[in-house]
MMTF fields as JSON, N, C-alpha, C and O atoms, coordinates in Angstrom:
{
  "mmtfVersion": "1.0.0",
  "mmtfProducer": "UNKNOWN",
  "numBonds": 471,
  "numAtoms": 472,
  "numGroups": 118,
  "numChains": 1,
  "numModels": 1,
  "chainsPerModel": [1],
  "groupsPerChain": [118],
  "chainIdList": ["A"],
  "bondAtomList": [4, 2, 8, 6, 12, 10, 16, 14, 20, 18, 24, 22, 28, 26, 32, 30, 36, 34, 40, 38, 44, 42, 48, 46, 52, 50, 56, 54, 60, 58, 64, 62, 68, 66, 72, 70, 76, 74, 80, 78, 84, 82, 88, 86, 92, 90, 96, 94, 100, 98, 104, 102, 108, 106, 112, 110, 116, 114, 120, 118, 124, 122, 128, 126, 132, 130, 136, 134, 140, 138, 144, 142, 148, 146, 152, 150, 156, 154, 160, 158, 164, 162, 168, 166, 172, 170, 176, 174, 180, 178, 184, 182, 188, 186, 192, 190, 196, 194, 200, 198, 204, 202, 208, 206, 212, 210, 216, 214, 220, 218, 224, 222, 228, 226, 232, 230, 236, 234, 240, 238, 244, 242, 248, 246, 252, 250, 256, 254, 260, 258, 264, 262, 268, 266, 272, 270, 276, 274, 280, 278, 284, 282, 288, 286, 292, 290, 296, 294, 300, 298, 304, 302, 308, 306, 312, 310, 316, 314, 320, 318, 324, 322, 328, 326, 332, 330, 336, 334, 340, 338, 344, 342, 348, 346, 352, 350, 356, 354, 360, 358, 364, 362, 368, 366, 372, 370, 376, 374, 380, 378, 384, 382, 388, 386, 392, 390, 396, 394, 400, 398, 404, 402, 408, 406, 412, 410, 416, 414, 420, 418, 424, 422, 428, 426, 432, 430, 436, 434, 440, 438, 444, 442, 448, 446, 452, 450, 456, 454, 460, 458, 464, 462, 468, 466],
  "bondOrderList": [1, 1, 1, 1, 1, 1, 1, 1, 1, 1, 1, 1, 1, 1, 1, 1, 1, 1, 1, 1, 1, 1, 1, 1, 1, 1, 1, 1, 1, 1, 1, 1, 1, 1, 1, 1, 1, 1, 1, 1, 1, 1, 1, 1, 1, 1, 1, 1, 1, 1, 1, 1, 1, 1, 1, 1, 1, 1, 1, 1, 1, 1, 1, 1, 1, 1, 1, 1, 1, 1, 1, 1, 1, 1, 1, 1, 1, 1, 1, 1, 1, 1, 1, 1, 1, 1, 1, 1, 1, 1, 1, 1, 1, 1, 1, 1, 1, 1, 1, 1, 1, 1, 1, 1, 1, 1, 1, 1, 1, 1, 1, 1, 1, 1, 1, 1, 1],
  "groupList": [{"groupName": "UNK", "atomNameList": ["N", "CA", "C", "O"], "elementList": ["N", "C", "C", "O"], "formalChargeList": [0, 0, 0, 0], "bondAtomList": [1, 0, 2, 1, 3, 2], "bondOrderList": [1, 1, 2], "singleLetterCode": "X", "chemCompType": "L-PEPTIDE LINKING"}],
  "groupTypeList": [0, 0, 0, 0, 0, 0, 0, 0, 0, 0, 0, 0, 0, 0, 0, 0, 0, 0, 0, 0, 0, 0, 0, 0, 0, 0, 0, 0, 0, 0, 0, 0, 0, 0, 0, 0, 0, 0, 0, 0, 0, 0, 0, 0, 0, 0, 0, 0, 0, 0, 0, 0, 0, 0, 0, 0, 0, 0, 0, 0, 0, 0, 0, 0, 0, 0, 0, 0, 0, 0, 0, 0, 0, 0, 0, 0, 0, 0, 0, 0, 0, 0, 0, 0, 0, 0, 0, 0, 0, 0, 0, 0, 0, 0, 0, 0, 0, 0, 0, 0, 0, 0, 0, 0, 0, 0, 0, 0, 0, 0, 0, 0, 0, 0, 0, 0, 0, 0],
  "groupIdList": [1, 2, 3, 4, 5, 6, 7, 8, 9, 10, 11, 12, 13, 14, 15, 16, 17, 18, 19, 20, 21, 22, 23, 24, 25, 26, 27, 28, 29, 30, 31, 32, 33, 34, 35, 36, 37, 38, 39, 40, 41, 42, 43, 44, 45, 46, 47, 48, 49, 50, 51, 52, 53, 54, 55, 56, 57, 58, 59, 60, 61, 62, 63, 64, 65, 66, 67, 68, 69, 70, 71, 72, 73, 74, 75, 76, 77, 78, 79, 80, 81, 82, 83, 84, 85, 86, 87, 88, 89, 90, 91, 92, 93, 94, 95, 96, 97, 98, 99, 100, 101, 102, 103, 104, 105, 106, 107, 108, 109, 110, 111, 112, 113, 114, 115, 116, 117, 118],
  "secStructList": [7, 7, 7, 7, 7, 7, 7, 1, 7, 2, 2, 2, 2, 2, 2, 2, 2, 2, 2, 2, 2, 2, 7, 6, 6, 7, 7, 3, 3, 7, 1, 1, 1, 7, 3, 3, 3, 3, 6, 6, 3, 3, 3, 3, 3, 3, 7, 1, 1, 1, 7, 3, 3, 7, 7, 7, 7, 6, 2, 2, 2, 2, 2, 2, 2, 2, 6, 6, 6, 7, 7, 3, 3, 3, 3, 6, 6, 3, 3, 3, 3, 3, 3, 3, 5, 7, 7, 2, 2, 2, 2, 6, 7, 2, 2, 2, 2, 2, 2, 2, 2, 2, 2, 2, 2, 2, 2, 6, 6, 1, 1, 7, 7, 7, 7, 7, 7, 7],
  "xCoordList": [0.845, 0.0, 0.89, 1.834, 0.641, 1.374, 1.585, 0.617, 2.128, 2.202, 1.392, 1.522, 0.711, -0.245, 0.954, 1.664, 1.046, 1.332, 0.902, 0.321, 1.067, 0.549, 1.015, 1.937, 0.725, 1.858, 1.559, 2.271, 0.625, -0.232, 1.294, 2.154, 1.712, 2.873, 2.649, 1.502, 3.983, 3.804, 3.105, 1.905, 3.598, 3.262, 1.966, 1.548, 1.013, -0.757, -1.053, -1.388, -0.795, -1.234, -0.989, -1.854, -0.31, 0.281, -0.635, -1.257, -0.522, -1.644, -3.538, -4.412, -3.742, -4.885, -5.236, -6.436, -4.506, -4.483, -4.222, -3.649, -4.227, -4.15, -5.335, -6.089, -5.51, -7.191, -8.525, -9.167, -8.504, -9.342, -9.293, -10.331, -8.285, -7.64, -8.191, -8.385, -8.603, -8.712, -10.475, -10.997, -11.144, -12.24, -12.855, -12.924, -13.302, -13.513, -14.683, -15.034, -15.445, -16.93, -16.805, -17.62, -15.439, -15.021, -13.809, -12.813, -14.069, -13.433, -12.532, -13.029, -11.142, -10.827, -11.001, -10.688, -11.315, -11.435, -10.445, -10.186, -10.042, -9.164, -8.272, -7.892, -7.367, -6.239, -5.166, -4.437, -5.362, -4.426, -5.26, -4.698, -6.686, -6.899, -7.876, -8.826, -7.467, -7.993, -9.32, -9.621, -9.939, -11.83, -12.092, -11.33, -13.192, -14.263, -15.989, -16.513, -16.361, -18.071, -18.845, -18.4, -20.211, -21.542, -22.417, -22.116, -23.482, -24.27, -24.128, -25.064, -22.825, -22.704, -22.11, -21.532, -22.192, -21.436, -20.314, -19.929, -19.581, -17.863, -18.185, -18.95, -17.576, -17.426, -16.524, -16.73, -15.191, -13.533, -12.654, -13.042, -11.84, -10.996, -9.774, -9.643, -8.702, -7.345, -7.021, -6.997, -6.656, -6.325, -4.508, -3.695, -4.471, -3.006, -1.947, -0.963, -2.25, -1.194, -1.278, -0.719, -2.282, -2.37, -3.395, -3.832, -3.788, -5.135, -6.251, -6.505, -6.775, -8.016, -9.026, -8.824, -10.588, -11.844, -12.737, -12.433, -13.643, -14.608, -16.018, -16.307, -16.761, -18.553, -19.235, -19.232, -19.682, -20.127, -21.784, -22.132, -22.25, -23.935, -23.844, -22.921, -24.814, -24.744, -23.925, -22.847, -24.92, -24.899, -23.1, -22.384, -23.007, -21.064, -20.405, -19.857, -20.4, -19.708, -19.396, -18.289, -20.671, -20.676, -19.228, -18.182, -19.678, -18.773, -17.66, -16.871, -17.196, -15.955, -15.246, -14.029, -15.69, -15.557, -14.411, -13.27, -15.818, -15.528, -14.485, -13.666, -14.403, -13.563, -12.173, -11.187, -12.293, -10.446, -10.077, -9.062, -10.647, -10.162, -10.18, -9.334, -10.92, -11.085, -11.843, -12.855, -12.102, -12.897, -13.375, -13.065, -14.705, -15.267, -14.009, -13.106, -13.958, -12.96, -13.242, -14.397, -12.382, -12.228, -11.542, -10.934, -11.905, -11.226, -11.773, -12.938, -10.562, -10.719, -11.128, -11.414, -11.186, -11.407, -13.045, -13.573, -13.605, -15.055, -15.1, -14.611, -15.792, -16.374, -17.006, -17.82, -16.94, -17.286, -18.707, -18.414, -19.736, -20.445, -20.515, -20.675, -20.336, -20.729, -19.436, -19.558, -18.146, -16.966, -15.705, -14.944, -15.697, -14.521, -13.328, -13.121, -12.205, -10.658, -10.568, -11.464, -9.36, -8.914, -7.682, -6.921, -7.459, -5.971, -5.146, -5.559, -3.621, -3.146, -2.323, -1.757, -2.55, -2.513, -3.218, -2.674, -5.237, -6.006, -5.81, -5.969, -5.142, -4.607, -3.657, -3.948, -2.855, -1.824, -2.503, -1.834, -3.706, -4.629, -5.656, -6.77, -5.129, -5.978, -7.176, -8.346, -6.628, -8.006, -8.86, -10.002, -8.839, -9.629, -10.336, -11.563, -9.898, -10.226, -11.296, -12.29, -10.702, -11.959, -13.153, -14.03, -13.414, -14.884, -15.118, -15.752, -14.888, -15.011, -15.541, -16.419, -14.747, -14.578, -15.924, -16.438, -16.413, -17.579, -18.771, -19.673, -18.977, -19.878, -20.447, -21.502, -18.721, -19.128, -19.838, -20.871, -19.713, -19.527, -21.293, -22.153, -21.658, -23.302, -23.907, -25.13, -23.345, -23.507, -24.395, -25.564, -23.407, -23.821, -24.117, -24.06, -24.409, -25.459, -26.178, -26.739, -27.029, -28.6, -28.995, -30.148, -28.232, -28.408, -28.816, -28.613, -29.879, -30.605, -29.425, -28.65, -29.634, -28.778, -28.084, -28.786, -27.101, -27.267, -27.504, -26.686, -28.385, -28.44, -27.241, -26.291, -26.877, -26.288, -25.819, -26.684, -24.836, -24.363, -24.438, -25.018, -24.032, -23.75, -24.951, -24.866],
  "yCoordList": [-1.181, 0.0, 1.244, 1.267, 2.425, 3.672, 4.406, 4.224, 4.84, 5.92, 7.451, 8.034, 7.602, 8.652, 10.165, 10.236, 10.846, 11.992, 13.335, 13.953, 13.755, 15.015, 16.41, 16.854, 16.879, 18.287, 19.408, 20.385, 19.574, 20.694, 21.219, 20.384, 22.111, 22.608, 21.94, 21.653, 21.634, 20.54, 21.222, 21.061, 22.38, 23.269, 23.627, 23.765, 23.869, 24.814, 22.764, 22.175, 22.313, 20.347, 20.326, 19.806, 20.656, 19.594, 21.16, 20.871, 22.139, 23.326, 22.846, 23.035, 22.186, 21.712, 20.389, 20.165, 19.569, 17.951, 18.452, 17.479, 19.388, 19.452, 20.083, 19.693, 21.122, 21.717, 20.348, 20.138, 20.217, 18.994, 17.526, 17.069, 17.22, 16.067, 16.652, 15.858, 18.514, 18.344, 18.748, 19.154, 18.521, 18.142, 16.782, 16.43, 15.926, 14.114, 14.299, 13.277, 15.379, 14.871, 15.049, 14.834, 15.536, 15.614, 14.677, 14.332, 14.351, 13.042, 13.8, 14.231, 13.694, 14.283, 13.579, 12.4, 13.768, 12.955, 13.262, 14.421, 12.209, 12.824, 12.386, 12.071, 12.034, 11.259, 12.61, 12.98, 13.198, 14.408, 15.888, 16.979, 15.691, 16.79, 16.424, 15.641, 17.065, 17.402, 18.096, 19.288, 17.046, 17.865, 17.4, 16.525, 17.616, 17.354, 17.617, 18.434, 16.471, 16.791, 16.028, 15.203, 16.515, 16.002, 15.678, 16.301, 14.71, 14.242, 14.398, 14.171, 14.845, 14.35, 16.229, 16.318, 16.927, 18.638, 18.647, 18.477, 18.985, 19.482, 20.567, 21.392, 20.724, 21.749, 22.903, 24.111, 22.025, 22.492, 21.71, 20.684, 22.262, 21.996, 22.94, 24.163, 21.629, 22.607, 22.287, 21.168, 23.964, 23.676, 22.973, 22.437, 23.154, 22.387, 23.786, 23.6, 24.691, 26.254, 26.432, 27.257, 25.225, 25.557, 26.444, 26.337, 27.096, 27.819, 26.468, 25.335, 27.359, 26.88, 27.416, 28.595, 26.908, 27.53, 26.512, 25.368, 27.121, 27.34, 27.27, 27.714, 27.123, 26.737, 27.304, 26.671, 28.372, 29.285, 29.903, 30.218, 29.939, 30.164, 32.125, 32.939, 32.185, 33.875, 34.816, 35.41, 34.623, 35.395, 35.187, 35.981, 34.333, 34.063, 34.49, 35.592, 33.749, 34.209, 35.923, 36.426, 36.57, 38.186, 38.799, 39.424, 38.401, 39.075, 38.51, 39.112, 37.113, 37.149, 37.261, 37.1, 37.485, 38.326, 39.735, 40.011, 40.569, 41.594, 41.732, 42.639, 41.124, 40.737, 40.447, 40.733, 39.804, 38.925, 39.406, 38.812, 40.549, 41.443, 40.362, 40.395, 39.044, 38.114, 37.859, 38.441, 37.351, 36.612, 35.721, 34.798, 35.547, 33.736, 33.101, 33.798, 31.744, 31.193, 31.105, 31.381, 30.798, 30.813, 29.393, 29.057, 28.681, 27.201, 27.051, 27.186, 26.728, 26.781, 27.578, 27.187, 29.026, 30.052, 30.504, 31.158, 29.581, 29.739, 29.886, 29.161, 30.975, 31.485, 30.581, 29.962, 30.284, 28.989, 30.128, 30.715, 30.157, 31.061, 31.054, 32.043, 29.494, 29.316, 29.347, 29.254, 29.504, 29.158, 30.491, 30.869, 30.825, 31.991, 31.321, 30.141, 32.504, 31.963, 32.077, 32.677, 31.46, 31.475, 32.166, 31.836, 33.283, 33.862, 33.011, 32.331, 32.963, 32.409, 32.292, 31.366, 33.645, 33.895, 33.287, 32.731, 33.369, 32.303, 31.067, 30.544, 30.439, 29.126, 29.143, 28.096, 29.764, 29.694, 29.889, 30.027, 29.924, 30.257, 29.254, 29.34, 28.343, 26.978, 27.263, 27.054, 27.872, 28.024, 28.88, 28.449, 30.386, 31.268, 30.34, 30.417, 29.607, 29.071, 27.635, 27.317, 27.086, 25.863, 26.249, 25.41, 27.648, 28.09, 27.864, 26.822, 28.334, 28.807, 27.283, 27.105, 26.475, 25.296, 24.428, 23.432, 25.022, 23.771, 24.738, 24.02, 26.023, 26.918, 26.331, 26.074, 26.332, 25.426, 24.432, 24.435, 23.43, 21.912, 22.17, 21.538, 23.145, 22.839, 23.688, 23.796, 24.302, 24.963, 23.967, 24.108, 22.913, 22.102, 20.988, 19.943, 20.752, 19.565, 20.053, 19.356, 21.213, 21.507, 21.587, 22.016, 21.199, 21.134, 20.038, 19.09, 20.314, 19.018, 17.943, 18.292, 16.385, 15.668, 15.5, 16.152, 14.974, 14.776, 13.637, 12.905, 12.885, 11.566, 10.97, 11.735, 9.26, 8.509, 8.154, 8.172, 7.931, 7.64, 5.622, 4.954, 5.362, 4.347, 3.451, 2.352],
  "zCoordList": [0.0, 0.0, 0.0, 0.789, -0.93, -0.977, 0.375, 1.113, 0.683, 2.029, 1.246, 0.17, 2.237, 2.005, 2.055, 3.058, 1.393, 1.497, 1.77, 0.878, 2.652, 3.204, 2.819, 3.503, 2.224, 1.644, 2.525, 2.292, 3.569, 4.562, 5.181, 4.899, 5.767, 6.307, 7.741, 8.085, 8.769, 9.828, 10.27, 10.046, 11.168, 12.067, 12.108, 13.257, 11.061, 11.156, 11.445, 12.472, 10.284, 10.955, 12.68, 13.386, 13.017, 14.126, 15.329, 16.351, 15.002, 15.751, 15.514, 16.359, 14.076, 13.981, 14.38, 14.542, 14.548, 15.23, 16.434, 16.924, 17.395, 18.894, 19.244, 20.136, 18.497, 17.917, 18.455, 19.484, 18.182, 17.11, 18.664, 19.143, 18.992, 19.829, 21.096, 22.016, 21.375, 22.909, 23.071, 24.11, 21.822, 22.042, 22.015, 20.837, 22.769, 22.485, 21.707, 21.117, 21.517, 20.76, 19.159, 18.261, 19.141, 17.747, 17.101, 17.737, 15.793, 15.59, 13.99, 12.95, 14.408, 12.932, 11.553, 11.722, 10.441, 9.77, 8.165, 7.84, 7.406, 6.123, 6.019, 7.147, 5.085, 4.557, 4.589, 5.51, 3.213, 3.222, 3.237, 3.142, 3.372, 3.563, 4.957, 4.951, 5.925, 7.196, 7.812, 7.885, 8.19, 8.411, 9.143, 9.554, 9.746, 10.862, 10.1, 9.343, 10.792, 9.923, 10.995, 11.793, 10.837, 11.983, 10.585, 9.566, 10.555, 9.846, 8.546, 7.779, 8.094, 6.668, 6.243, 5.16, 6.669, 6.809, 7.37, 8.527, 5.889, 6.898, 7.525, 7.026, 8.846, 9.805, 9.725, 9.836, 9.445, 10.045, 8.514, 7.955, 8.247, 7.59, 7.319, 7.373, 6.922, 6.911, 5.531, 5.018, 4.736, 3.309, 2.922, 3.675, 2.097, 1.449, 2.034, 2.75, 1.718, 2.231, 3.924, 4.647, 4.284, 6.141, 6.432, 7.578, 5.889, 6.146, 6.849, 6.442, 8.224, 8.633, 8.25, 7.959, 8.042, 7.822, 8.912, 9.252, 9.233, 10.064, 9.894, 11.005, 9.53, 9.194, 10.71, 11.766, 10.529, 11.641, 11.238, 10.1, 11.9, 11.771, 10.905, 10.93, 10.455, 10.004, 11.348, 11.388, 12.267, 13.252, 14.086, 14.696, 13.861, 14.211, 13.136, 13.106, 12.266, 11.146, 10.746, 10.553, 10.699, 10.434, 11.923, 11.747, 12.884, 14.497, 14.67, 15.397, 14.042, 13.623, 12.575, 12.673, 11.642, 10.398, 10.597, 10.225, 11.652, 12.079, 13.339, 13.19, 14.317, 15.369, 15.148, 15.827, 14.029, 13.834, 12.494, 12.13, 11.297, 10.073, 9.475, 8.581, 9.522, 8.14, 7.302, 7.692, 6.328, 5.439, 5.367, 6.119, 4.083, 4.116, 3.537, 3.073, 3.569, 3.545, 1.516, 1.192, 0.472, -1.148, -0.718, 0.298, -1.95, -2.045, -3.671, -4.045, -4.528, -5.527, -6.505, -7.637, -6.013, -6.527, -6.937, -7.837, -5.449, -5.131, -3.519, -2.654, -3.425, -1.741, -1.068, -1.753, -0.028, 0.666, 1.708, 2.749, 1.246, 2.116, 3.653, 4.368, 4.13, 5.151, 6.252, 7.473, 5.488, 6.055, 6.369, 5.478, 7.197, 7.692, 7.587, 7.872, 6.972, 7.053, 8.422, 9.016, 9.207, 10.471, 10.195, 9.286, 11.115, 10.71, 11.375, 12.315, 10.848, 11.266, 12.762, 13.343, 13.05, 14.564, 15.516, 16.47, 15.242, 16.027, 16.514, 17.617, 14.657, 14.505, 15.999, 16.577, 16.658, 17.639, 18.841, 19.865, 18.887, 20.52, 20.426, 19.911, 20.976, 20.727, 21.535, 21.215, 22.845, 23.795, 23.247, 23.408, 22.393, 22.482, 20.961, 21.011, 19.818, 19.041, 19.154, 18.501, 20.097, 20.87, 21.162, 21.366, 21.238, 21.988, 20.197, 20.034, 19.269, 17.817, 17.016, 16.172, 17.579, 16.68, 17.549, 17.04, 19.018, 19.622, 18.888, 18.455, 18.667, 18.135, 16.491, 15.912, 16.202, 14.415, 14.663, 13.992, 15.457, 15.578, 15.998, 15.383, 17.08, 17.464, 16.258, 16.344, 15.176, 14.361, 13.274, 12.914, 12.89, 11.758, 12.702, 12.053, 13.95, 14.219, 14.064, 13.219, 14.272, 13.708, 12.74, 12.68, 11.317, 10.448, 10.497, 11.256, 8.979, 8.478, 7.593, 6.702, 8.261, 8.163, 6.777, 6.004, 6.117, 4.725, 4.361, 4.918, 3.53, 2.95, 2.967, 2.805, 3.188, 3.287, 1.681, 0.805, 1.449, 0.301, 0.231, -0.625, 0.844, 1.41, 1.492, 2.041]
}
């Protein structure tokens, strides 16, 4: 079997796998690209350049928008509506970022589930 290759930079990985590890109700999920999802909605993900994004309700999303001078998160040269960049400073405040990441997380459990592929 190939060894999976990861190209993400160590450091935002190894800040987002500690992220992620000191909540138990969250389970990381991804080979080389890094996510978290509840009923079938990615939550959290880390891009290939180390950028984090976030899946935050309107009402979060707009106040940290405004709070931390960022943006919705672009992936592929399409706006992710539902998803804020994480600066990369946040990325380094695991604690003030954990309140952010359980907000996403009860964010998209109230979402309506997605059909099972499977």
């Amino acid at each position: 079997m190939a060894k999976v290759i990861i190209d993400i930079p160590e450091v935002e990985l190894a800040l987002y796998n500690q992220l992620i590890s000191e909540n138990t109700q969250i389970e990381r999920k991804g080979k080389t690209m890094p996510y978290t999802a509840i009923n079938g909605h990615m939550f959290s993900f880390l891009d290939k350049t180390g950028t984090m994004a976030l899946r935050l309700s309107e009402k979060d999303r707009t106040l940290f928008i405004d709070t931390f001078n960022t943006q919705l998160m672009t992936q592929h040269g399409r706006v992710m509506k539902d998803f804020v960049e994480i600066p990369n400073t946040l990325l380094k405040e695991g604690k003030k970022l954990a309140i952010y990441l359980q907000k996403s997380a009860d964010y998209t459990a109230s979402l309506k589930p997605k059909p099972s592929k499977k």
